[in-house]
N, C-alpha and C positions, 0 to 999 in steps of 0.2 A: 410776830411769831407765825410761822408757817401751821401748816395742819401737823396733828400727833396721831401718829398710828401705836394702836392697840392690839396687841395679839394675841388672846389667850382662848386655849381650844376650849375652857365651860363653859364661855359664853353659844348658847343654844338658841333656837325656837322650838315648844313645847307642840306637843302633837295637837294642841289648840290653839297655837297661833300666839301667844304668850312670851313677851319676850321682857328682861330684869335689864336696864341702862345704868352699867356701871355710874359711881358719883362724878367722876372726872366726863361721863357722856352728859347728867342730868346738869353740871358746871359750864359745860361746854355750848349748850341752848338757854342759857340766863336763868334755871329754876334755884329757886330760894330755897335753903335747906328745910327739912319735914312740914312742904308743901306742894300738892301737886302742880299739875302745871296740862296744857293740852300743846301740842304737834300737829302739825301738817304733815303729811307720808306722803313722800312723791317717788316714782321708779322711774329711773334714768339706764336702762340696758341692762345692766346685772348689778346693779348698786341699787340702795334702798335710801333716798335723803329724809331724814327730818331735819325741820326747821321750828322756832317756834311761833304759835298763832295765836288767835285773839279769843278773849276769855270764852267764845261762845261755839268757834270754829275747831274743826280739828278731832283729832283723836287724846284721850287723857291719858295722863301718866299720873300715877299714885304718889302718893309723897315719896313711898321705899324703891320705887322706880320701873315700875310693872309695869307694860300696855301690852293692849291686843293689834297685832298685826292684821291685815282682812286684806283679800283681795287679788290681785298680782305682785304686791309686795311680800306676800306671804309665801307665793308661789318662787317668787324669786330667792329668797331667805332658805326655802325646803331644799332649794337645790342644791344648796353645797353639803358639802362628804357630811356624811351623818347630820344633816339641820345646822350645823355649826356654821359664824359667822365670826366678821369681825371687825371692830370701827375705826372709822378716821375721822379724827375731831378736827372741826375748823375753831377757835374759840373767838374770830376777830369779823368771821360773818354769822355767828351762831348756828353752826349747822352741824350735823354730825351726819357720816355715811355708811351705812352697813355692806359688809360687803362681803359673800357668802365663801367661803371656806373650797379649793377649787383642787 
């Protein structure tokens, strides 16, 4: 299966960098359902990739699916119209890609 694009305008970045990965994003990077899980945040030009990473690396995500963005990913996510974003799921490399609202 190829990637699946997501499009819905509530998905946001909060004015603290806080961002909710729908259940088809937290299915999309291997996490177990109501258990967290930690990511890798990497910025590739105006895209945002998470991948996932090893129990000690990374950034966490909550079991209900919340992380903190930091950084230039954060910067890049702010850009689009109103903070709004939107992803594309790989589920065959586990990645998922945010990609800001234009």
């Amino acid at each position: 299966m190829s990637t699946l694009t997501i499009k819905n305008t509530r998905t946001k970045v909060s004015p603290g960098g806080v961002i909710t990965l729908p259940v088809s994003a937290r299915k999309a990077l291997g996490m177990k359902p109501k258990t967290g899980s930690r990511v890798t945040v990497a910025v590739k030009g105006d895209v945002v990739l998470l991948a996932p990473a090893t129990a000690d690396g990374g950034f966490r995500v909550s079991p209900s699916g919340q992380m903190e963005v930091r950084g230039d990913a954060l910067k890049v996510l702010e850009g689009g119209k109103e903070r709004h974003f939107y992803f594309e799921l790989d589920d065959e490399s586990h990645t998922v890609a945010l990609h800001p609202w234009g």
